[in-house]
PDB file of N, CA, C and O in Angstrom, chain B, residues numbered from 101:
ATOM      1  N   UNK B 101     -21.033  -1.504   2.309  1.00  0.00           N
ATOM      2  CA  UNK B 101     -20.920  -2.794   1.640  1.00  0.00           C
ATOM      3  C   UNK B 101     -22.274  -3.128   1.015  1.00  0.00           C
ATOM      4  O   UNK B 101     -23.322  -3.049   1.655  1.00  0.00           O
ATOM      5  N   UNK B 102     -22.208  -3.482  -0.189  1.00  0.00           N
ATOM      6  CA  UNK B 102     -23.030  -4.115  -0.895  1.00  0.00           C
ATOM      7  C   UNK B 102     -23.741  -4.895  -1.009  1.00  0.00           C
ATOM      8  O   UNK B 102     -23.951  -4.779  -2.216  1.00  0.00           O
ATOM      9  N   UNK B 103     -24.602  -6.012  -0.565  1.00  0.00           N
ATOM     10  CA  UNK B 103     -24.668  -7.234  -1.421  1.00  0.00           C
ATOM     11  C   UNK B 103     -26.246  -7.330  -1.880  1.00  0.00           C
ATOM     12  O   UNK B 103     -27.284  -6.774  -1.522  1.00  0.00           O
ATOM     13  N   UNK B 104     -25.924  -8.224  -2.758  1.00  0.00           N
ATOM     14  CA  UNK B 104     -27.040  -8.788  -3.580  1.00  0.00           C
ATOM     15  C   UNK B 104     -27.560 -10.039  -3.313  1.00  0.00           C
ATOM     16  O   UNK B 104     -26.824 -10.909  -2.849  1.00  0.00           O
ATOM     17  N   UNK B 105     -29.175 -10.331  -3.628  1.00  0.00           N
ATOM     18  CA  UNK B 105     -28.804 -11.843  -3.810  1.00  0.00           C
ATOM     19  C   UNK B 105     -28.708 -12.136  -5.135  1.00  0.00           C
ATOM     20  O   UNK B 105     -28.613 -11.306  -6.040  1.00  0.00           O
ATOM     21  N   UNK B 106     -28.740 -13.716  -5.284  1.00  0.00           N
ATOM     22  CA  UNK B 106     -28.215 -14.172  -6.174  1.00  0.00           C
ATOM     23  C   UNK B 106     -28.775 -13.963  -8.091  1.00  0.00           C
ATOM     24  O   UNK B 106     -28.189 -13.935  -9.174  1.00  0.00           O
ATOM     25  N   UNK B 107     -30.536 -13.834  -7.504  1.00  0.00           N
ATOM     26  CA  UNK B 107     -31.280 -13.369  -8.893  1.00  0.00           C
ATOM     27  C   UNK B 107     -30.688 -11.673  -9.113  1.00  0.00           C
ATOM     28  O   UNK B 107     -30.206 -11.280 -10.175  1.00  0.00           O
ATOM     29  N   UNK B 108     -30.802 -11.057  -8.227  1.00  0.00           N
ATOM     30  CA  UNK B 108     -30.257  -9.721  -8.385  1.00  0.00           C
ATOM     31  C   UNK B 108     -29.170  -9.609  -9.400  1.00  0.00           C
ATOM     32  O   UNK B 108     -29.182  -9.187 -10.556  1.00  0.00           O
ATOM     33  N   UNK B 109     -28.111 -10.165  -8.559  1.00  0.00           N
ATOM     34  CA  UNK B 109     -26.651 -10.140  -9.100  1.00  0.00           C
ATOM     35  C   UNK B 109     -26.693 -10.922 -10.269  1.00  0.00           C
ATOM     36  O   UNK B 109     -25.949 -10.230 -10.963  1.00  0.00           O
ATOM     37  N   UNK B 110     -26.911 -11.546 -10.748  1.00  0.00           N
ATOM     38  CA  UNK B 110     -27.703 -12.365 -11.997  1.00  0.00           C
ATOM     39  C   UNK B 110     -27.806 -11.481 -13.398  1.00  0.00           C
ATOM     40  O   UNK B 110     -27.393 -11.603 -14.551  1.00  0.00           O
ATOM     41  N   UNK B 111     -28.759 -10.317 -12.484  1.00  0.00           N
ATOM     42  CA  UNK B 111     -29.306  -9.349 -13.649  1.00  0.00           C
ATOM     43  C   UNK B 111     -28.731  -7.959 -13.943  1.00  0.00           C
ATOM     44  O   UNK B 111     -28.988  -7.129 -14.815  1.00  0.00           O
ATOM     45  N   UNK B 112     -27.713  -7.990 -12.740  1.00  0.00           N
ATOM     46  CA  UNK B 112     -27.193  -6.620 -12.594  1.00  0.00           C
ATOM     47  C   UNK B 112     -25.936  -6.717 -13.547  1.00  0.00           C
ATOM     48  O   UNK B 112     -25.504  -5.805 -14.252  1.00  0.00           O
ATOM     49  N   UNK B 113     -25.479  -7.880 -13.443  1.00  0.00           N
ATOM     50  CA  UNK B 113     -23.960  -8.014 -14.653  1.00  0.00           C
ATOM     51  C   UNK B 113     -24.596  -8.385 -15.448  1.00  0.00           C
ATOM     52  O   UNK B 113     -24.195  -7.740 -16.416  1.00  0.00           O
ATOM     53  N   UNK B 114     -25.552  -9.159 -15.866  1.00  0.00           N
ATOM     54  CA  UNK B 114     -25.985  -9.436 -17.172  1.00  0.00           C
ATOM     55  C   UNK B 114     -25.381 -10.820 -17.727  1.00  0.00           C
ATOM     56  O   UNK B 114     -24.967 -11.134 -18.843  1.00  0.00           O
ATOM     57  N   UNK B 115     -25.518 -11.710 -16.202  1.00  0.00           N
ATOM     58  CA  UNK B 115     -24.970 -13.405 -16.851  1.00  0.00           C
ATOM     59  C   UNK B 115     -25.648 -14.325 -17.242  1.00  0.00           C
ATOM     60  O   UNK B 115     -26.591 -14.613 -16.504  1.00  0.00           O
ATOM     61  N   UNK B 116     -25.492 -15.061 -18.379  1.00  0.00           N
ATOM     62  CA  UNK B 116     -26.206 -15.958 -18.555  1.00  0.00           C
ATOM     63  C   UNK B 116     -25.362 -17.256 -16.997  1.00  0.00           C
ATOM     64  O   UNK B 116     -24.301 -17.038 -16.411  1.00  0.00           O
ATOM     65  N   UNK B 117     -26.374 -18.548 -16.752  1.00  0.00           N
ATOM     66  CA  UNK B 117     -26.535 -19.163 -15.661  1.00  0.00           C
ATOM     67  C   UNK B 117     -25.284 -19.582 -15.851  1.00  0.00           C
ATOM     68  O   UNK B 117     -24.777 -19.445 -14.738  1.00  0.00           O
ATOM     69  N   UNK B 118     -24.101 -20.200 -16.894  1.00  0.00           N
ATOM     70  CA  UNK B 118     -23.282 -20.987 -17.190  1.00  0.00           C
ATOM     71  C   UNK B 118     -22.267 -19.840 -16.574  1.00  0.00           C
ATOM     72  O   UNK B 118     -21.852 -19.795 -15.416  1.00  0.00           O
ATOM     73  N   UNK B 119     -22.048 -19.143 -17.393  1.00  0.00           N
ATOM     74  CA  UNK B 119     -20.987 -17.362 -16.850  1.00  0.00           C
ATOM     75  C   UNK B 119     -21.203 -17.417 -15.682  1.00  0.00           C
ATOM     76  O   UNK B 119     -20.139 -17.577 -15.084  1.00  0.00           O
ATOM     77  N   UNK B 120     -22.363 -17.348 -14.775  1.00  0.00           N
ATOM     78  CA  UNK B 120     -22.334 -17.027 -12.963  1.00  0.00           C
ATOM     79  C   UNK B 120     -21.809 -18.375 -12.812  1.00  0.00           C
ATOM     80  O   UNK B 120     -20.695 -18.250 -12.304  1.00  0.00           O
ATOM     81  N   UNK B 121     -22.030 -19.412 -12.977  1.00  0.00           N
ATOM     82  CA  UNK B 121     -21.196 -20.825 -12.382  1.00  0.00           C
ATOM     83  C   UNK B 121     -19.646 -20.845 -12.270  1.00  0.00           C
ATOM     84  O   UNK B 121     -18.839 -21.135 -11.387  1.00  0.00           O
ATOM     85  N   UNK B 122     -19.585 -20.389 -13.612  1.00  0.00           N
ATOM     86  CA  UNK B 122     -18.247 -20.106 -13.800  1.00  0.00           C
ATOM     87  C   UNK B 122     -16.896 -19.280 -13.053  1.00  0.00           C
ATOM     88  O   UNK B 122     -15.745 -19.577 -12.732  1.00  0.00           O
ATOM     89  N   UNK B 123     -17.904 -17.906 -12.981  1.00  0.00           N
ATOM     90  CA  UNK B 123     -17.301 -16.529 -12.005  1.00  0.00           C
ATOM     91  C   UNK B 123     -17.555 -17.143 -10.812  1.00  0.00           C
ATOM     92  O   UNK B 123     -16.610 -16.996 -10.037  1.00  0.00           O
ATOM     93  N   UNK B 124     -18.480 -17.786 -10.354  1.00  0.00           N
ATOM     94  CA  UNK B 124     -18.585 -17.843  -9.125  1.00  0.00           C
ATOM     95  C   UNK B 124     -17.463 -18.994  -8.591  1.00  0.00           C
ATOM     96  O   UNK B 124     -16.703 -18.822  -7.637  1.00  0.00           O
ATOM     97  N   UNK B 125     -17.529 -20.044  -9.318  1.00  0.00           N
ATOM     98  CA  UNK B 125     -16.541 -21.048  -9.021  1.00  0.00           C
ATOM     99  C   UNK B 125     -14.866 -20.625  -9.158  1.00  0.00           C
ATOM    100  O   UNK B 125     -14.065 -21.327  -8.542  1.00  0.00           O
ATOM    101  N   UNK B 126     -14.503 -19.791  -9.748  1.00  0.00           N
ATOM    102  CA  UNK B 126     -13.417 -18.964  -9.474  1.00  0.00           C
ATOM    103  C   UNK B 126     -13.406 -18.302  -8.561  1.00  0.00           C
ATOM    104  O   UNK B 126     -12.421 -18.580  -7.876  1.00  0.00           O
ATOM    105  N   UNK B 127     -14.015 -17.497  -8.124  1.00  0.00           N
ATOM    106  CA  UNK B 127     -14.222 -16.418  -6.861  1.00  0.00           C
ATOM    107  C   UNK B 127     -14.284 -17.579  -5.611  1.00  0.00           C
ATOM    108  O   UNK B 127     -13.614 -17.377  -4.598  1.00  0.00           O
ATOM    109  N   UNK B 128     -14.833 -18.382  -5.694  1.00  0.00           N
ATOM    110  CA  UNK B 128     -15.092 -19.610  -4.236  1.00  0.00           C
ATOM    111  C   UNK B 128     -13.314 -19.582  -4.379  1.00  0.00           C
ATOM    112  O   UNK B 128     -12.744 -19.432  -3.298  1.00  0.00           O
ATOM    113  N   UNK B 129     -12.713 -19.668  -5.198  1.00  0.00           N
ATOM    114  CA  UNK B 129     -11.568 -20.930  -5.099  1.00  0.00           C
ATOM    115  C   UNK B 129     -10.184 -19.604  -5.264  1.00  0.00           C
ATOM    116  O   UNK B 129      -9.113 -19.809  -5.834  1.00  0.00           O
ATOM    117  N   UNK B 130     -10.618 -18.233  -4.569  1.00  0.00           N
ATOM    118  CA  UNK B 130      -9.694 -17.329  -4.857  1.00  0.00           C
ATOM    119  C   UNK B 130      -9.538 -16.882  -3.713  1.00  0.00           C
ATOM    120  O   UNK B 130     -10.369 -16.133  -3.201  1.00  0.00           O
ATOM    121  N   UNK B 131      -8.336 -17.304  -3.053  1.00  0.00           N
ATOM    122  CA  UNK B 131      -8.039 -16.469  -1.519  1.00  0.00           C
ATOM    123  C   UNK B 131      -8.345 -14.768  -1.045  1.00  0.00           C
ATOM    124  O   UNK B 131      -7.852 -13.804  -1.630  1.00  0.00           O
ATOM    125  N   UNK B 132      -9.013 -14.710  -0.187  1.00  0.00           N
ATOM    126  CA  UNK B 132      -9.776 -13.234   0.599  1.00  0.00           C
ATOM    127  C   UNK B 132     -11.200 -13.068  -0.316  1.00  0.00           C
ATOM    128  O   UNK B 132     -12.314 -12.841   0.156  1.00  0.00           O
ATOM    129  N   UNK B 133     -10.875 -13.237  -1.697  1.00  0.00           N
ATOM    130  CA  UNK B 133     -12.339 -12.870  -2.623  1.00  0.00           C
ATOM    131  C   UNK B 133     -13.367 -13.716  -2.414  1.00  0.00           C
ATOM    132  O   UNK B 133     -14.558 -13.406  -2.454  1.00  0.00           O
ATOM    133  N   UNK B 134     -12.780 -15.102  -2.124  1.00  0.00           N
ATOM    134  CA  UNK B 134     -14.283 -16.268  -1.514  1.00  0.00           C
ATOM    135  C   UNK B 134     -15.169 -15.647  -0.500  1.00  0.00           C
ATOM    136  O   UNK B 134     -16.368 -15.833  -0.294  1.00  0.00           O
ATOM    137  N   UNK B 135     -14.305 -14.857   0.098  1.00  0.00           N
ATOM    138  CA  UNK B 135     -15.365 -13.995   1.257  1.00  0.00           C
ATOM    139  C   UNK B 135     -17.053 -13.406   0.827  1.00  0.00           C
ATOM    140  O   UNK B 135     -18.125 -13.257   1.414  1.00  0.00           O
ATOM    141  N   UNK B 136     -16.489 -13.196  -0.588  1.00  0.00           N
ATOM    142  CA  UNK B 136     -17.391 -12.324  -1.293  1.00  0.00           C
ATOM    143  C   UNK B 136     -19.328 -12.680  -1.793  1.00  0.00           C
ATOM    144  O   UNK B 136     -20.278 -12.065  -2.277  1.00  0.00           O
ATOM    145  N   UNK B 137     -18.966 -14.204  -1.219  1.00  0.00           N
ATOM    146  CA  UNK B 137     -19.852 -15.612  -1.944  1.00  0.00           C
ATOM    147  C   UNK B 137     -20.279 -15.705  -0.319  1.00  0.00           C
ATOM    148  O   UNK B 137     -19.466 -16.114   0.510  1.00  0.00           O
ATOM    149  N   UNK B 138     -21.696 -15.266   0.067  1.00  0.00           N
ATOM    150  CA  UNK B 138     -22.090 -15.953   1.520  1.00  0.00           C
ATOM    151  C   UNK B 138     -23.227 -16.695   1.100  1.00  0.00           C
ATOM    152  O   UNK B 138     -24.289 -16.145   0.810  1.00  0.00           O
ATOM    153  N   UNK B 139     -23.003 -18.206   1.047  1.00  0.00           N
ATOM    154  CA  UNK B 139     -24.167 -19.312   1.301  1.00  0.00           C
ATOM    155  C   UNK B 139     -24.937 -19.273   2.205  1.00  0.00           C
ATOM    156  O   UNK B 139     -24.686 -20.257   2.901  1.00  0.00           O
ATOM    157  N   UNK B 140     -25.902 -18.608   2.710  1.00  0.00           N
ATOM    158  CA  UNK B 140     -26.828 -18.558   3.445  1.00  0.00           C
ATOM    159  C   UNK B 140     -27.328 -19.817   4.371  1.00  0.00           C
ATOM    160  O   UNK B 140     -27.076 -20.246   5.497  1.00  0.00           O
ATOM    161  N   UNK B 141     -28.313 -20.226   3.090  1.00  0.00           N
ATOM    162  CA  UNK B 141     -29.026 -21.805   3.265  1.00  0.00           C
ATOM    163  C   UNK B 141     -29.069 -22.160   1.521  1.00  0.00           C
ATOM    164  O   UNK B 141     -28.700 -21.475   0.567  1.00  0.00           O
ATOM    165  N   UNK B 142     -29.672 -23.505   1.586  1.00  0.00           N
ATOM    166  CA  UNK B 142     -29.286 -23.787   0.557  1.00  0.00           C
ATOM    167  C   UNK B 142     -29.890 -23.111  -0.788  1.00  0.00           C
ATOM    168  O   UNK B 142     -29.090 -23.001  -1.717  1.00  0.00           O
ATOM    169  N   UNK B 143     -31.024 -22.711  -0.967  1.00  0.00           N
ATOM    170  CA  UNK B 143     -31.630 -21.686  -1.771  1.00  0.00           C
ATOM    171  C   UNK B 143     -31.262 -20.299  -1.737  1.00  0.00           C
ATOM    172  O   UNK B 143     -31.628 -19.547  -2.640  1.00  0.00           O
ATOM    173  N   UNK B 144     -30.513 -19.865  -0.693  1.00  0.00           N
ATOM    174  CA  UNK B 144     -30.452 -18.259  -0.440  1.00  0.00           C
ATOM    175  C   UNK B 144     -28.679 -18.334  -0.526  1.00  0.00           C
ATOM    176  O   UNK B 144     -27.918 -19.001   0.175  1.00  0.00           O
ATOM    177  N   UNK B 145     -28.367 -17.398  -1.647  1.00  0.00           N
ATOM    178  CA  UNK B 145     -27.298 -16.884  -1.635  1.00  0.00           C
ATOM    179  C   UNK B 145     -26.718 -15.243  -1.576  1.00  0.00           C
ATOM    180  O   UNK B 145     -27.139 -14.387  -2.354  1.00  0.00           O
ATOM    181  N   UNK B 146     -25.853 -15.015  -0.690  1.00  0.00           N
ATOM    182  CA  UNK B 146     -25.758 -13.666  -1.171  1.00  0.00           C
ATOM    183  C   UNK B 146     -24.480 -13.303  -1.703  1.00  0.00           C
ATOM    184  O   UNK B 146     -23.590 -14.071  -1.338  1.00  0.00           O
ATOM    185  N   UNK B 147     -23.893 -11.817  -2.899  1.00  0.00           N
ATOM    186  CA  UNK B 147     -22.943 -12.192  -3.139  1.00  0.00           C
ATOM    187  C   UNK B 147     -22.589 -10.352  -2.546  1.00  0.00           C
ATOM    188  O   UNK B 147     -23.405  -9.430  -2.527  1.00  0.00           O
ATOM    189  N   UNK B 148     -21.339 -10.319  -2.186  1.00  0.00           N
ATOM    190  CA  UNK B 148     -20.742  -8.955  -1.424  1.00  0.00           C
ATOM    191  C   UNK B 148     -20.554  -8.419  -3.288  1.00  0.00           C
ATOM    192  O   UNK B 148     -20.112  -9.188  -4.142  1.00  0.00           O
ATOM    193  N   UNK B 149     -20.967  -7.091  -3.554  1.00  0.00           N
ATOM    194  CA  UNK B 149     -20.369  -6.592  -4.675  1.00  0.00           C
ATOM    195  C   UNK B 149     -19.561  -5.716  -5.258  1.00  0.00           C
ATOM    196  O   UNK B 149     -19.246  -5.723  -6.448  1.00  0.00           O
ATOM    197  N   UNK B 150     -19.101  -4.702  -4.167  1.00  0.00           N
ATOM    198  CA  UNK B 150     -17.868  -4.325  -3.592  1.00  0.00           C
ATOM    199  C   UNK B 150     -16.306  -5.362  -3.647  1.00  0.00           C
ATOM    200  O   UNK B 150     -15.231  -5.273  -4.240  1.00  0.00           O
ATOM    201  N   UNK B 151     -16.822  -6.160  -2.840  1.00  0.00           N
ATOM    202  CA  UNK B 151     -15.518  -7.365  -2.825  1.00  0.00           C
ATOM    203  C   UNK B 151     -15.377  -8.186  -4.222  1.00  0.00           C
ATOM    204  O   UNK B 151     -14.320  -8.606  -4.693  1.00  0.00           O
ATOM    205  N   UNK B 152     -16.750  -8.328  -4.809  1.00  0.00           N
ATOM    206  CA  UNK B 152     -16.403  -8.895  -6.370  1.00  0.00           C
ATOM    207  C   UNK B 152     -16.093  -8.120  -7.671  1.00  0.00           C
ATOM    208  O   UNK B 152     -15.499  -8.709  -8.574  1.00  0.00           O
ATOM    209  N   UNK B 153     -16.484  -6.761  -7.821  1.00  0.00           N
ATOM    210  CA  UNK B 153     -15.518  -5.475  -8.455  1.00  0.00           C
ATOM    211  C   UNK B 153     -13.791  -5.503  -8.195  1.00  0.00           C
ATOM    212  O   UNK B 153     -12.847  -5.249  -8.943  1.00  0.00           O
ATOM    213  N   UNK B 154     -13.888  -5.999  -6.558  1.00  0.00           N
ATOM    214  CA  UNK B 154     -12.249  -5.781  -6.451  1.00  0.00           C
ATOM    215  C   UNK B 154     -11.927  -7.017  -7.341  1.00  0.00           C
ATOM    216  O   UNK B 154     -11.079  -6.839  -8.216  1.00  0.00           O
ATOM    217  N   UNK B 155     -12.576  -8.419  -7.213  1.00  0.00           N
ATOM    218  CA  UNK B 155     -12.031  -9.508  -7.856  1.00  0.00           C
ATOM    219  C   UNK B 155     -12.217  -9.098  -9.422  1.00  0.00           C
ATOM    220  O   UNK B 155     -11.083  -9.029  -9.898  1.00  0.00           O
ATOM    221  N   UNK B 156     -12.921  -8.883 -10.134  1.00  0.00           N
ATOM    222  CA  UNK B 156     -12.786  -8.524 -11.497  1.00  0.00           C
ATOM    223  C   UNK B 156     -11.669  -7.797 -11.626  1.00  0.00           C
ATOM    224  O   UNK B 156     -11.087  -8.073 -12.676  1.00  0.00           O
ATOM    225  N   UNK B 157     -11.022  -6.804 -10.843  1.00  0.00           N
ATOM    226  CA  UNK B 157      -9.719  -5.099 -10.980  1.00  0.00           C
ATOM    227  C   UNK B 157      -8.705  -6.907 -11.215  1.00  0.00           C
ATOM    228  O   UNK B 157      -8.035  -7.175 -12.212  1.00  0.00           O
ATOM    229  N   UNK B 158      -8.893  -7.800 -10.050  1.00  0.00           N
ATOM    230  CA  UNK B 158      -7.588  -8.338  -9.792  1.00  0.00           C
ATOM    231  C   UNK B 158      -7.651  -9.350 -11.040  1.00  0.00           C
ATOM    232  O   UNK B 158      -6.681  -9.554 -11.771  1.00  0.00           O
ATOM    233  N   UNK B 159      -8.685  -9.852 -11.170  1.00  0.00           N
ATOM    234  CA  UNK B 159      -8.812 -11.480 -12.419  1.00  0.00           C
ATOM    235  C   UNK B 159      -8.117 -10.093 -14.021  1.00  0.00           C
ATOM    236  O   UNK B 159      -7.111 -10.349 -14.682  1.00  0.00           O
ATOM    237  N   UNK B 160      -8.785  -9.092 -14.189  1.00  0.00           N
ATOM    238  CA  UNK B 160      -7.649  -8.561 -14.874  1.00  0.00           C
ATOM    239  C   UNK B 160      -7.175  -8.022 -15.070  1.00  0.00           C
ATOM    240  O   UNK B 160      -7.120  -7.753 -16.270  1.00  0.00           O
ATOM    241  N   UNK B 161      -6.142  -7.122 -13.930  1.00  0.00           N
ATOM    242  CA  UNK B 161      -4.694  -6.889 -13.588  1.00  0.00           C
ATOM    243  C   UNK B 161      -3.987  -7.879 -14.075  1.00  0.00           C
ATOM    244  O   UNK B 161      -3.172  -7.765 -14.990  1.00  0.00           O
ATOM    245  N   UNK B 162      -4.296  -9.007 -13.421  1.00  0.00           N
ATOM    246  CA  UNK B 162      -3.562 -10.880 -13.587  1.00  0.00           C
ATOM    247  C   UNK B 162      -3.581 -11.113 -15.362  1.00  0.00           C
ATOM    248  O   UNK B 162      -2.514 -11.528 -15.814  1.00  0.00           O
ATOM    249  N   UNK B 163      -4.055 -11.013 -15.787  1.00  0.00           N
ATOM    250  CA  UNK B 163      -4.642 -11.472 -17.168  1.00  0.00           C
ATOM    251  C   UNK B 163      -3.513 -11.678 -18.183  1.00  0.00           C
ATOM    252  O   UNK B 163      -3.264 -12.830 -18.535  1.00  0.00           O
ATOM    253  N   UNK B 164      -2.776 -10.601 -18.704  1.00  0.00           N
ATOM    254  CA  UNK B 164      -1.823 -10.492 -19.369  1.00  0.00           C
ATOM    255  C   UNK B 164      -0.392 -10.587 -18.499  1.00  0.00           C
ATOM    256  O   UNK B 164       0.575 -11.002 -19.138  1.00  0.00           O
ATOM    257  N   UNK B 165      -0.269 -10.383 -17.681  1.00  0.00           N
ATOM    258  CA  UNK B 165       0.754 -10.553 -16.634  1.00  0.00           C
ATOM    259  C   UNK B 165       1.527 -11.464 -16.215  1.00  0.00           C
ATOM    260  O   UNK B 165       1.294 -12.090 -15.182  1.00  0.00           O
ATOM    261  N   UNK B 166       2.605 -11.670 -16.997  1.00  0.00           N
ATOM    262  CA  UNK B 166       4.069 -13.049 -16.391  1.00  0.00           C
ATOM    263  C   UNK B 166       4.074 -13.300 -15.682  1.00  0.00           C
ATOM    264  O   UNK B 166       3.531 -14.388 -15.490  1.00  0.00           O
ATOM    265  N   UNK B 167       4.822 -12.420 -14.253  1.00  0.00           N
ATOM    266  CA  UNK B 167       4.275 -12.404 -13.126  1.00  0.00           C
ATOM    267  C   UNK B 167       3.375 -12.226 -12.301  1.00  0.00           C
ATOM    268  O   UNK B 167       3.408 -11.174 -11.663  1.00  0.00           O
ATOM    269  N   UNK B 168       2.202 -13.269 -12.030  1.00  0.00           N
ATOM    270  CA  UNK B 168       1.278 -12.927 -11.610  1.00  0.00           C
ATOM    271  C   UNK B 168       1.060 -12.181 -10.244  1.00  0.00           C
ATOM    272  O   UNK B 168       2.015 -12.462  -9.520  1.00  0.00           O
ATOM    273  N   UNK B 169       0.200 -11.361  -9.622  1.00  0.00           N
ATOM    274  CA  UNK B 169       0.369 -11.377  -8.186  1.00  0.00           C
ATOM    275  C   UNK B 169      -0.680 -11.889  -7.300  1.00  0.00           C
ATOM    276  O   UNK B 169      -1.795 -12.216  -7.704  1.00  0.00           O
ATOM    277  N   UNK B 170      -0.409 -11.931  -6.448  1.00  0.00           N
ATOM    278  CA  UNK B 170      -1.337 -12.505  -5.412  1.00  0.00           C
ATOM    279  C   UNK B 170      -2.509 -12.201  -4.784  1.00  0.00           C
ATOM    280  O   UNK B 170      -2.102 -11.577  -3.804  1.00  0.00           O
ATOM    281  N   UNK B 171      -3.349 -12.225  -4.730  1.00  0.00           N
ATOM    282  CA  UNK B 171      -4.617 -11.624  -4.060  1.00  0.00           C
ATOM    283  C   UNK B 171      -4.878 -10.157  -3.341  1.00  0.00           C
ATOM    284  O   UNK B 171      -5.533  -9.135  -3.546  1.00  0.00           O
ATOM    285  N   UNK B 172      -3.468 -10.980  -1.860  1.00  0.00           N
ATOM    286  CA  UNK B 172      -3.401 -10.281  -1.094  1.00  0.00           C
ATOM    287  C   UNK B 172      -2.346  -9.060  -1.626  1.00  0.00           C
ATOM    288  O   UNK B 172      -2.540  -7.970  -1.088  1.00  0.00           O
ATOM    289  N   UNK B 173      -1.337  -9.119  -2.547  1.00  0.00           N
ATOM    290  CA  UNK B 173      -0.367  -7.877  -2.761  1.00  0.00           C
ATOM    291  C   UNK B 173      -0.967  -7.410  -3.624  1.00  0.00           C
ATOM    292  O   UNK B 173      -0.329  -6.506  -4.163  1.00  0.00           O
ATOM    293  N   UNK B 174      -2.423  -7.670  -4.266  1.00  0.00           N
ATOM    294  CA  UNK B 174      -3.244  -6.870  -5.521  1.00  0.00           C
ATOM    295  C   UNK B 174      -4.238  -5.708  -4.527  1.00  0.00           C
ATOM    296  O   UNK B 174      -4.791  -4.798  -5.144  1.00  0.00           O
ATOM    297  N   UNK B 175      -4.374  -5.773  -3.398  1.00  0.00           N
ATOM    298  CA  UNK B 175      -5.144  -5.224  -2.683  1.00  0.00           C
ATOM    299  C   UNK B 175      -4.372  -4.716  -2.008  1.00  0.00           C
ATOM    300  O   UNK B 175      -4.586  -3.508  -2.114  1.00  0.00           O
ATOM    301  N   UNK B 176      -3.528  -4.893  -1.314  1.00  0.00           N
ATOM    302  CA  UNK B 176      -2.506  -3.543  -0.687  1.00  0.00           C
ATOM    303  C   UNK B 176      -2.433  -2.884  -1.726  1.00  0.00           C
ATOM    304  O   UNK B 176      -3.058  -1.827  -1.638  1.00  0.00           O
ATOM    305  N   UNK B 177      -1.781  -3.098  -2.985  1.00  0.00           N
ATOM    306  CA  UNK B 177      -1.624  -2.383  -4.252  1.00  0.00           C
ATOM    307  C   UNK B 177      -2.596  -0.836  -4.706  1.00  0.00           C
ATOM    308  O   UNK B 177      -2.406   0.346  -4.992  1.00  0.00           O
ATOM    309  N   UNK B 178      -3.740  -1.861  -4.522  1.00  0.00           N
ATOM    310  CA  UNK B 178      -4.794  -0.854  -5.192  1.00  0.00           C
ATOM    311  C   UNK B 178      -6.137  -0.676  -3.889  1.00  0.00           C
ATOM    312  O   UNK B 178      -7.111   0.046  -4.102  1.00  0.00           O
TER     313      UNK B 178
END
């Protein structure tokens, strides 16, 4: 398992500050993938990057998709 902290992961995808608010506030608010986001203390964040690769496969798998699926049946899946 992976993780980064937060300047790391910052520079490793290549986000501007608005894009990480963004991804990140989706990922908080996405069942099993919030795991992925550990708040430390309040300056220290770390993010799992393993578990947030899987959330990118799943945000778009989901993307074009009618039926969407669920977190958890995107990861038995794949």
């Amino acid at each position: 398992m992976t993780k980064l902290k937060k300047q790391d992961f910052v520079k490793k995808y290549n986000y501007s500050p608005s894009t990480y608010q963004r991804r990140m506030s989706e990922l908080k608010n996405t069942a099993i993938f919030s795991a992925a986001y550990e708040r430390v203390t309040g300056q220290e964040v770390w993010i799992n990057t393993e578990l947030y690769d899987k959330f990118l496969s799943f945000k778009s798998y989901n993307r074009l998709r009618t039926r969407k699926v669920t977190p958890k049946e995107f990861i038995e899946k794949h």
